[in-house]
C-alpha positions as CSV (number, residue, x, y, z in Angstrom):
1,X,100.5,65.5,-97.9
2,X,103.6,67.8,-96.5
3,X,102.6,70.1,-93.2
4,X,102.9,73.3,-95.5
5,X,100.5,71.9,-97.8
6,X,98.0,71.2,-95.4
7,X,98.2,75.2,-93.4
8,X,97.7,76.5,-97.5
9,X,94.8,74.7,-97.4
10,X,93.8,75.3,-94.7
11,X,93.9,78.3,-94.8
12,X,92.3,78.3,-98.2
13,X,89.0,76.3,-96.8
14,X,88.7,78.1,-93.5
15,X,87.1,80.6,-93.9
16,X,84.7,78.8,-95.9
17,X,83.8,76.2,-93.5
18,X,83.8,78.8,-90.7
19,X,80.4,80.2,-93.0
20,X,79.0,76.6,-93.1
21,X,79.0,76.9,-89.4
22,X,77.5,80.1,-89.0
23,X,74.5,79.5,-91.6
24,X,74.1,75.8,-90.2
25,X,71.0,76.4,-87.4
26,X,71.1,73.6,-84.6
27,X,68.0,71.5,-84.0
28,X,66.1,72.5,-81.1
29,X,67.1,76.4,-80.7
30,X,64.7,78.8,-81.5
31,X,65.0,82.6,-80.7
32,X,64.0,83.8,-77.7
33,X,62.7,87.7,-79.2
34,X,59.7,88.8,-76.9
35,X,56.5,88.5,-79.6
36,X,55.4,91.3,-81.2
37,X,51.8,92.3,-81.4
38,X,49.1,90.2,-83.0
39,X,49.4,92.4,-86.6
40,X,53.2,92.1,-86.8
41,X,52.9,88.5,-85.8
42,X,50.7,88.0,-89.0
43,X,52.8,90.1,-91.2
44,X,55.9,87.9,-89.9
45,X,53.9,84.5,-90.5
46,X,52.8,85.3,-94.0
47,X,56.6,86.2,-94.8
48,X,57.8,82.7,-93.0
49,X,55.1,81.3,-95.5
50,X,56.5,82.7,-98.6
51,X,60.3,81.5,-97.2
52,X,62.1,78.0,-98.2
53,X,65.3,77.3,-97.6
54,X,68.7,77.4,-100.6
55,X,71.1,74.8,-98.7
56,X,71.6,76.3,-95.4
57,X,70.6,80.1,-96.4
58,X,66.8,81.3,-95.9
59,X,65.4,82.6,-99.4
60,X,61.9,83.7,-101.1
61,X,60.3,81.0,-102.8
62,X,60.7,83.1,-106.1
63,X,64.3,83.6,-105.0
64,X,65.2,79.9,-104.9
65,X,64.3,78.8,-108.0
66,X,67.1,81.0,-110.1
67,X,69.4,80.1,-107.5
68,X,69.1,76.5,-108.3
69,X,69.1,77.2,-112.0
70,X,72.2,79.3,-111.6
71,X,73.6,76.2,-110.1
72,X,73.1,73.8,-112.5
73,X,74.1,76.3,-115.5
74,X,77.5,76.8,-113.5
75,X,78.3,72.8,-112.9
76,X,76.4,71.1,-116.4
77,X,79.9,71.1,-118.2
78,X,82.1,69.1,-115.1
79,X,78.3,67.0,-113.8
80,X,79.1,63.9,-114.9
81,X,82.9,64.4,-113.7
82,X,82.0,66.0,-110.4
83,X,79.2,63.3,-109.9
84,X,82.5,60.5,-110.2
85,X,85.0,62.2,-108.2
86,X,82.0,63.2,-105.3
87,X,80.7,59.7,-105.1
88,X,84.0,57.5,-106.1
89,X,81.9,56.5,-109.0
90,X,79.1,54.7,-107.4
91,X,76.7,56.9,-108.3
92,X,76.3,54.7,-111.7
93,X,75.5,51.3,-109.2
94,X,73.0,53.5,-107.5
95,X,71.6,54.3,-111.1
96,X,71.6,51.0,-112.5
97,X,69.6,49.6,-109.2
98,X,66.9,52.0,-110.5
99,X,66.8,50.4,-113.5
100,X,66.8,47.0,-111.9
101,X,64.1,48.2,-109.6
102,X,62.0,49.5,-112.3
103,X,62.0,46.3,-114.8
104,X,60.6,48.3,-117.7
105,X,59.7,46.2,-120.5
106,X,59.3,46.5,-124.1
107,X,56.9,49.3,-124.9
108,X,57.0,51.3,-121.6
109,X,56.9,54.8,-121.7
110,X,59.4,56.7,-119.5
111,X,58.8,60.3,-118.1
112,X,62.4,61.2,-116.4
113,X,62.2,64.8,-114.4
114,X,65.6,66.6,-113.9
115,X,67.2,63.9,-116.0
116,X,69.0,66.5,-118.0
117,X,72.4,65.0,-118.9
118,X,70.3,61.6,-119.4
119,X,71.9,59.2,-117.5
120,X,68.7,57.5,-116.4
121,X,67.3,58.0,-119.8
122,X,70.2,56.2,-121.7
123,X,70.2,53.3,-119.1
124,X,66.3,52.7,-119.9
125,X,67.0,52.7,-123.3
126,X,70.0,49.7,-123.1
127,X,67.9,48.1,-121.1
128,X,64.7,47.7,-123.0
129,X,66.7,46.9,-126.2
130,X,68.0,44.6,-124.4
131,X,65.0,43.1,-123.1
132,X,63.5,43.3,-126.9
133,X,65.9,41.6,-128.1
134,X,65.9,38.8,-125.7
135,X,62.2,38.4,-126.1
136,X,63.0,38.4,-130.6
137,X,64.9,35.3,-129.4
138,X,62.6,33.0,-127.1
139,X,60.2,33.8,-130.2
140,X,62.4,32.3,-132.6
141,X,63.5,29.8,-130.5
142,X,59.9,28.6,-130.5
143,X,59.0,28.3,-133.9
144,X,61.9,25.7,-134.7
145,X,60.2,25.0,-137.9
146,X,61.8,28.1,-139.5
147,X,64.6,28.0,-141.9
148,X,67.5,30.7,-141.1
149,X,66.7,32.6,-144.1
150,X,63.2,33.0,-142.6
151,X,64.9,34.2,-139.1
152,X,67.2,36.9,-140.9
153,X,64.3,38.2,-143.0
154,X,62.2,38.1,-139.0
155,X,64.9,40.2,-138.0
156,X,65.3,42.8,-140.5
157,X,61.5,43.0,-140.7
158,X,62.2,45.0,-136.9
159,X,61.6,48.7,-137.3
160,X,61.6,49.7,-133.8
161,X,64.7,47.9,-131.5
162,X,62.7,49.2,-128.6
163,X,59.7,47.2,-129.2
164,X,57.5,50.8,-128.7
165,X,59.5,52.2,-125.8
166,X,60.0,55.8,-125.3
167,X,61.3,57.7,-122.7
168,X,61.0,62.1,-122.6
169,X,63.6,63.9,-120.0
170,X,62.5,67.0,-118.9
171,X,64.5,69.5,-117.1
172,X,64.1,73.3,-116.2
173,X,68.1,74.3,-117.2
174,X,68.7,74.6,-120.8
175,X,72.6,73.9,-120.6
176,X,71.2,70.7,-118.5
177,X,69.3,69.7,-121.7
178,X,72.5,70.7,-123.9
179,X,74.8,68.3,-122.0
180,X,72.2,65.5,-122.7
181,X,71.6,65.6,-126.6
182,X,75.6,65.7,-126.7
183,X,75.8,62.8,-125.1
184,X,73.3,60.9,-126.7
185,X,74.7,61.8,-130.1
186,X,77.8,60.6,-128.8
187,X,76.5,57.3,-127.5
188,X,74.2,56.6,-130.3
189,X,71.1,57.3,-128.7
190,X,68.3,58.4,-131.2
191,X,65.2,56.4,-131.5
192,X,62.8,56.9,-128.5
193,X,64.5,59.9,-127.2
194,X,62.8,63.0,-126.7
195,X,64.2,66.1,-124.9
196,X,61.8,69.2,-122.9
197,X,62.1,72.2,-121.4
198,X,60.3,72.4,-118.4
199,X,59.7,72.8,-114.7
200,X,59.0,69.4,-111.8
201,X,56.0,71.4,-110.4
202,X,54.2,72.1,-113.5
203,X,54.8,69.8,-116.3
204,X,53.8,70.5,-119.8
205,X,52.3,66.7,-120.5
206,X,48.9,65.5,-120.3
207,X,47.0,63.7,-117.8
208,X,47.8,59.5,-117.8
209,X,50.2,59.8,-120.1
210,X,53.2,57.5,-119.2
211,X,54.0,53.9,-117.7
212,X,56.6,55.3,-115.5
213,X,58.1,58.5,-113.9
214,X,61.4,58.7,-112.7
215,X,63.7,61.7,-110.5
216,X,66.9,60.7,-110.1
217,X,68.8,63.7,-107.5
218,X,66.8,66.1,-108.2
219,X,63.5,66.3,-106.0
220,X,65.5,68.2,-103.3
221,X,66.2,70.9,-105.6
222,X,62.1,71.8,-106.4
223,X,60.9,74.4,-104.3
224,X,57.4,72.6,-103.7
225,X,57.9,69.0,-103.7
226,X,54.5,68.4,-103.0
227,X,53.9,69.9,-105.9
228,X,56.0,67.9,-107.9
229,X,54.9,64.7,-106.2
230,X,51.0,65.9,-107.6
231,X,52.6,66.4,-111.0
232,X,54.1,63.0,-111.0
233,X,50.6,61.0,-110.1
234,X,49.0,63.5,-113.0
235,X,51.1,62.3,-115.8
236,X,50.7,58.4,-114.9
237,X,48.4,56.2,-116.1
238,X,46.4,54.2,-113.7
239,X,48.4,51.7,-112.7
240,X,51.8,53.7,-113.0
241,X,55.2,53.7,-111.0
242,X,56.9,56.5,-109.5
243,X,60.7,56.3,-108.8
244,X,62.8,58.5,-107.1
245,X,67.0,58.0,-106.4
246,X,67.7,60.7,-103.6
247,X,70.2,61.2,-100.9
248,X,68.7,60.4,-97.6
249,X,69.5,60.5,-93.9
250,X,72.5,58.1,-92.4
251,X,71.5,56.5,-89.2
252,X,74.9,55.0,-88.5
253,X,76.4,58.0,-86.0
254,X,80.0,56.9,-87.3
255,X,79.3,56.3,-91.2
256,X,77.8,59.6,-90.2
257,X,80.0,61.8,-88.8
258,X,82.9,60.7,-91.9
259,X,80.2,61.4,-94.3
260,X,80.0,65.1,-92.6
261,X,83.3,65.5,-92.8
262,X,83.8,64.4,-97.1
263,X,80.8,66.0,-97.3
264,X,81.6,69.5,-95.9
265,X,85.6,69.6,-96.0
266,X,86.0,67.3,-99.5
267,X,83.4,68.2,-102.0
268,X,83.5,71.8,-102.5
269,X,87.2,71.5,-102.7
270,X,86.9,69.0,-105.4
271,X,84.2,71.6,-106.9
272,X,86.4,74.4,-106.9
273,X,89.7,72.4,-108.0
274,X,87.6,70.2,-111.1
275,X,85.4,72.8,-111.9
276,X,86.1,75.9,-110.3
277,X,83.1,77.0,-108.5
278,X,83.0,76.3,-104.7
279,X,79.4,77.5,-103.6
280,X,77.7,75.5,-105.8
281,X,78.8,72.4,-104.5
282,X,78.6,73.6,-101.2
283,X,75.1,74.4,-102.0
284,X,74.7,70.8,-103.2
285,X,75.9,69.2,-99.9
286,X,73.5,71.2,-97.9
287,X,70.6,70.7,-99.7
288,X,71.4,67.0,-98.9
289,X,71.2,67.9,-95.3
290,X,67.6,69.5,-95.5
291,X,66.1,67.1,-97.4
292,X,63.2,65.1,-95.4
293,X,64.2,61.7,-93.9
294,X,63.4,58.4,-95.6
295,X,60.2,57.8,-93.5
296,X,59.2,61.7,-93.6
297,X,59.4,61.8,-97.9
298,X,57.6,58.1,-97.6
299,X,54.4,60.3,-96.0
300,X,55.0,63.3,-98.8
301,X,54.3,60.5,-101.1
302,X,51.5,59.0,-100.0
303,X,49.8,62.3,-99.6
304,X,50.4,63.0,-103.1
305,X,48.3,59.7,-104.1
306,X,50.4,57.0,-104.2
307,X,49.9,53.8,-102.9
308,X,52.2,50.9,-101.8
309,X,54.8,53.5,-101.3
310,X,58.0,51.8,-99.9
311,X,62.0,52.5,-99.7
312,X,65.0,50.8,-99.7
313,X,68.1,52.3,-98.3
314,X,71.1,51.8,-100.7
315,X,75.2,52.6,-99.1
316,X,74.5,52.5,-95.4
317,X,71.6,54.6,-96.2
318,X,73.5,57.7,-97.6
319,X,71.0,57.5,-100.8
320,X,67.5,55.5,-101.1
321,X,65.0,54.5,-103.7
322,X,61.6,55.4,-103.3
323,X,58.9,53.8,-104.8
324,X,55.5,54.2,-105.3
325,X,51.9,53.1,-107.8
326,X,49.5,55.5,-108.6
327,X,46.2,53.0,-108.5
């Protein structure tokens, strides 16, 4: 890039990236403000109780939650873009690992939370076609006494290509949700498909109701995640798998630091450039940032009720799938 391209943009970022600095607290200070008396000291505990954090900024629990809707209405149009250009594409690997990792088989049914623009959702549902009609064939294959008329007639006979599967996405953002049926109508996708409006810490299902729940980049988001982690054991069955994708903490100091630097100086310039809105992504990157370590969401897990919770770190562990049975 030529010199006087670089001081523009500089000078465009800057100041941006100077705020990062100033919101971003370092580990280990604290303030040293002599302590009030024992009332105020209440008064200020119950407010810290009622605080959460939005990226690097300190908000009200209530406060955070239309922030993070107002993200996700601002980027739903340029997601699946922005989710290419952030990640150089591998985002879709990551995805279809979940699917690998998950195994679902004909007749599973598939609860996927902030799934809105149904990536996870469409995946499931080319994968347990594909596993039906695999399992059509070693049938036929069996019963060799058939004539091919017989087999064509077997085969139209299928109603259902999904052999029973289903899978419901639920999101909180309506233009989310909007994104998603486009697609599917786009790809095809109709049988076994269900689409719902509602919120990760208070899901509008029943108790035991599905095989498998998935989250795919969007636990960071809820304000309570252990709420959402106790909504997630409700709505399995006994004997049901929970599956979250998530960013996680890099433990290599110099895949690290590089991953800092796309993180903070790249993405929210490919945010404003591709879809013109800056703090959302930057909100996005730091949320990454505050987002418990592998071993720390591992615990938030098992305290929700799971058992034989594990984790496997994916990309030098900038992302990781966590996995989990509720027994």
């Amino acid at each position: 890039m030529a010199a006087h391209r670089s001081c523009a943009l500089w000078s465009y970022c800057g100041p941006r990236w100077s705020w990062v600095m100033r919101c971003c607290r370092l580990p280990g200070f604290r303030s040293s403000r002599p302590r009030g008396p024992l009332g105020a000291r209440h008064l200020s505990q119950e407010k810290r109780e009622t605080e959460t954090h939005f990226g690097f900024e300190t908000v009200s629990e209530e406060e955070k939650g239309g922030k993070v809707y107002h993200v996700f209405e601002s980027v739903a149009k340029k997601y699946d873009v922005m989710n290419d250009m952030m990640s150089l594409g591998i985002h879709r690997i990551w995805k279809d690992l979940l699917l690998s990792k998950m195994h679902p088989f004909p007749g599973t049914q598939l609860l996927d939370v902030a799934g809105g623009t149904g990536d996870i959702a469409f995946r499931f549902l080319n994968y347990v076609q594909a596993q039906h009609k695999g399992k059509q064939k070693r049938q036929l294959r069996a019963q060799q006494n058939l004539s091919w008329e017989e087999i064509a007639k077997k085969y139209q006979s299928e109603d259902d290509p999904l052999g029973g599967s289903r899978v419901v996405v639920c999101d909180i953002n309506k233009e989310m949700l909007k994104i998603g049926k486009q697609k599917a109508r786009a790809q095809g996708h109709k049988a076994g498909l269900a689409w719902v409006l509602g919120d990760a810490e208070e899901l509008p299902f029943d108790d035991d109701k599905f095989d498998v729940y998935t989250i795919a980049f969007g636990i960071r988001n809820v304000t309570h995640i252990d709420q959402a982690l106790q909504e997630a054991h409700r709505v399995l069955k006994p004997g049901g798998r929970f599956l979250c994708l998530e960013f996680s903490q890099v433990n290599n100091p110099l895949i690290s630091r590089l991953y800092d630097l796309y993180s903070f100086q790249v993405i929210p310039v490919l945010g404003e450039v591709i879809a013109g809105d800056w703090k959302s992504y930057q909100y996005l990157v730091e949320s990454i940032r505050q987002f418990p370590s592998q071993e720390e969401f591992k615990e938030m897990i098992e305290d929700a009720g799971f058992e034989k919770v594990t984790y496997e770190s994916l990309t030098s562990g900038i992302v990781a799938i966590h996995s989990g049975f509720k027994l």
